[in-house]
N, C-alpha and C positions, 0 to 999 in steps of 0.2 A: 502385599502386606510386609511389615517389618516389623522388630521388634525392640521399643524404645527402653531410655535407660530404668522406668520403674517398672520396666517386668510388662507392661502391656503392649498390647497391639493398636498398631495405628496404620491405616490403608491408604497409600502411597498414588494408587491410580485405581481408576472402574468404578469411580462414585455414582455416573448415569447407572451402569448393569446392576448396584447394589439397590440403587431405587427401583427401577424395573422388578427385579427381584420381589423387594416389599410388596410393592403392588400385585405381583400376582402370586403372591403367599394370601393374600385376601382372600382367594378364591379357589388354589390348589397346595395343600401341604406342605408338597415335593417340593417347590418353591422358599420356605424355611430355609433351608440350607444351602450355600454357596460356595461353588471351589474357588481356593485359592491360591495364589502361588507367593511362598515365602522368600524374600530378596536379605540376604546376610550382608551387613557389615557397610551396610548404605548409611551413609551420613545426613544433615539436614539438607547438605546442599546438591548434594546428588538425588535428593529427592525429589526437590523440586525442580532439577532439570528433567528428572524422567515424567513426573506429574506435565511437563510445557509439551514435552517429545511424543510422550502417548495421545495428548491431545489434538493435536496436529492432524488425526487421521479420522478427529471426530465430526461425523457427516452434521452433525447437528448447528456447527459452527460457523458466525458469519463470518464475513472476508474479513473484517475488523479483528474478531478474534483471532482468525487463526493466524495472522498478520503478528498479533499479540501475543501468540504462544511461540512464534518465531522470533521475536523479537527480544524475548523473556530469555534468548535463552544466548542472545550475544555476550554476557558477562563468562560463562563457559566457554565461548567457542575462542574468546579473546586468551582466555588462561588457557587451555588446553592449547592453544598453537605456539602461548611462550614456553610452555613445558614440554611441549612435545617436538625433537628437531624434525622430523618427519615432516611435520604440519607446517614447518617456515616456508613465507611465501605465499602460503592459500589464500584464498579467501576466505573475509569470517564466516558468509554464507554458504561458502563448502564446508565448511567445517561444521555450522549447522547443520546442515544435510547430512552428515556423517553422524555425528551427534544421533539424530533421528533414528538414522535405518539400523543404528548398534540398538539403541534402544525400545525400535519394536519390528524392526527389522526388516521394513518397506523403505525401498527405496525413494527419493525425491530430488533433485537436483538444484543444487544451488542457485541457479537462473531464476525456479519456479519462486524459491523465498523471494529473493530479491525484488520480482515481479509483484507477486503478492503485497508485498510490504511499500510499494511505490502505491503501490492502486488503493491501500490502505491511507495513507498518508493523506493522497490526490483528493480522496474522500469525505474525510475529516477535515481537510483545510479549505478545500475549494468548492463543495458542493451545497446549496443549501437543506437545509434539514429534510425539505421532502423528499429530496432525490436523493440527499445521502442515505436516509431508510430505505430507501427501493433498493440503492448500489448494495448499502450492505445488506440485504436479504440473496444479494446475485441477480439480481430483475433486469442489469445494467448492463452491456458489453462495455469491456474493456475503450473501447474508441468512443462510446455514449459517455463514460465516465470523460474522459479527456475534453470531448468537447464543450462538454457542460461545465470544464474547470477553468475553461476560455471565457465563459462568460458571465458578467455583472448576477451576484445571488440574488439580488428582485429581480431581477428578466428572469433566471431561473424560477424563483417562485410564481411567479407570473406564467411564464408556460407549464408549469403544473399545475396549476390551478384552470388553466385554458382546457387539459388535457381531456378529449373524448372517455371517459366513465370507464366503456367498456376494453380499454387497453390494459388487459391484466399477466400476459406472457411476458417474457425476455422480451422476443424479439418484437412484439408491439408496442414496445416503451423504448427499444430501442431506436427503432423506423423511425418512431415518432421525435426522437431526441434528435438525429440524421435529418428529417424533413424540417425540421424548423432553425436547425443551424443552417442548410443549406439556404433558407430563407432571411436571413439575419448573418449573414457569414462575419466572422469577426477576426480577430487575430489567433493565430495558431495558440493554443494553449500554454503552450511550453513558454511562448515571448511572453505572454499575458504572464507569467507567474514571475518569471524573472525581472519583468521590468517593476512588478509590486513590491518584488523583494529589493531592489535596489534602489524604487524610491522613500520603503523605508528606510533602508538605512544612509539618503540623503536628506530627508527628513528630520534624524535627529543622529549625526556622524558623531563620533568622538573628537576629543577635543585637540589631539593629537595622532590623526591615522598613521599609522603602521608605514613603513616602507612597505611592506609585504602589501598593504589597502590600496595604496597609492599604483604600486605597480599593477594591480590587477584592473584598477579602472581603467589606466591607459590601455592595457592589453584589451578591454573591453571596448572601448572606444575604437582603437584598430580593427576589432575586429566586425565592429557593424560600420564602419565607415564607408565601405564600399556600399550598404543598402540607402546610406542618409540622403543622395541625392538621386536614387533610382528613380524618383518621378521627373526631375528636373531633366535629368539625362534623356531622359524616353520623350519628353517634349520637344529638346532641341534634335534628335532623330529626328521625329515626325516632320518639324519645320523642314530640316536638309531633303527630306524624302522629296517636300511639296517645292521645292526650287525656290530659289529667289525672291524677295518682297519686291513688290512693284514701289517705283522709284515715286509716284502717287501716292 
């Protein structure tokens, strides 16, 4: 709680505990009344990092949110590492993390946001809606999400809709994501997103690319040029392997 400039009170974090609360004041007295704990001299905007920071550890929350409550909270972690020499050089998601465990004092490590906040992303961008509800409920491993971001969202709707009824765990929706990529193998996920995102933007480029645009396409271009003729290569092996064409 804390206390605003007209003299009231305004509660900062513990809105789930306060409804818990109500609801079992329904039924037992002792429940009426709720400790609190008063925070001095918090301003609006340190409110609401502690409001992103407290939540973070709320089991109730799907990957999307809590993806969301870390993400909420990059405008802080950016100030705090220009104001702070200490923090020069960090990472803004260590600094999140840090952020967090001052503020409820569990630790996290900046890998875990970062991770989080990909598989978040992976989710909402690439997944079709039925699988995106199961990923964010957690229903999904991490690798189930990936490969399902490799492939076309009517094939995914399509094998969800194929899906045996009774596949209601993790790791049965997972297997099953596993056995049918395996069955349909397609391009690794990571190339499928990047070549989307590239041919959007040669789909409609500016009108004038950048030096900066230009230099990166060549860099791109060298840098898959070694894979462009892998099939061609691997035929003219096989021929050398098999000797000589007959002069016939």
């Amino acid at each position: 709680m804390r206390k605003v400039g007209d003299g009231s009170w305004q509660m900062v974090s513990g809105h789930r505990r306060k409804a818990a609360y109500a609801l079992l004041a329904k039924d037992d007295p002792a429940y009426e009344r709720m400790p609190c704990r008063v925070i001095e001299g918090i301003d609006d905007e340190r409110a609401v990092t502690l409001l992103h920071a407290a939540n973070y550890f709320t089991r109730a929350l799907t990957v999307t949110e809590r993806a969301a409550a870390t993400e909420a909270l990059r405008g802080d972690a950016v100030r705090l590492r220009s104001e702070d020499p200490s923090l020069s050089g960090m990472r803004v998601d260590d600094v999140k993390a840090a952020i967090i465990e001052r503020q409820t004092g569990r630790k996290v490590s900046g890998k875990t946001i970062a991770r989080e906040e990909r598989l978040a992303r992976r989710i909402a961008e690439d997944l079709s809606p039925e699988w995106a509800a199961e990923a964010d409920r957690g229903n999904l491993s991490a690798e189930a999400v990936r490969s399902l971001a490799g492939t076309p969202k009517e094939r995914q709707a399509e094998m969800h809709a194929a899906m045996e009824p009774w596949r209601r765990t993790k790791r049965e929706l997972s297997d099953y994501v596993r056995s049918e990529g395996k069955a349909q193998a397609g391009p690794d996920g990571r190339i499928a997103k990047a070549a989307r995102l590239v041919a959007d933007f040669l789909d409609s480029p500016p009108d004038n690319p950048s030096a900066a645009d230009l230099s990166l396409l060549r860099e791109m271009a060298l840098m898959t040029a070694p894979y462009a003729d892998a099939g061609t290569d691997a035929r003219k092996r096989r021929r050398r392997a098999s000797g000589p064409k007959s002069s016939k």
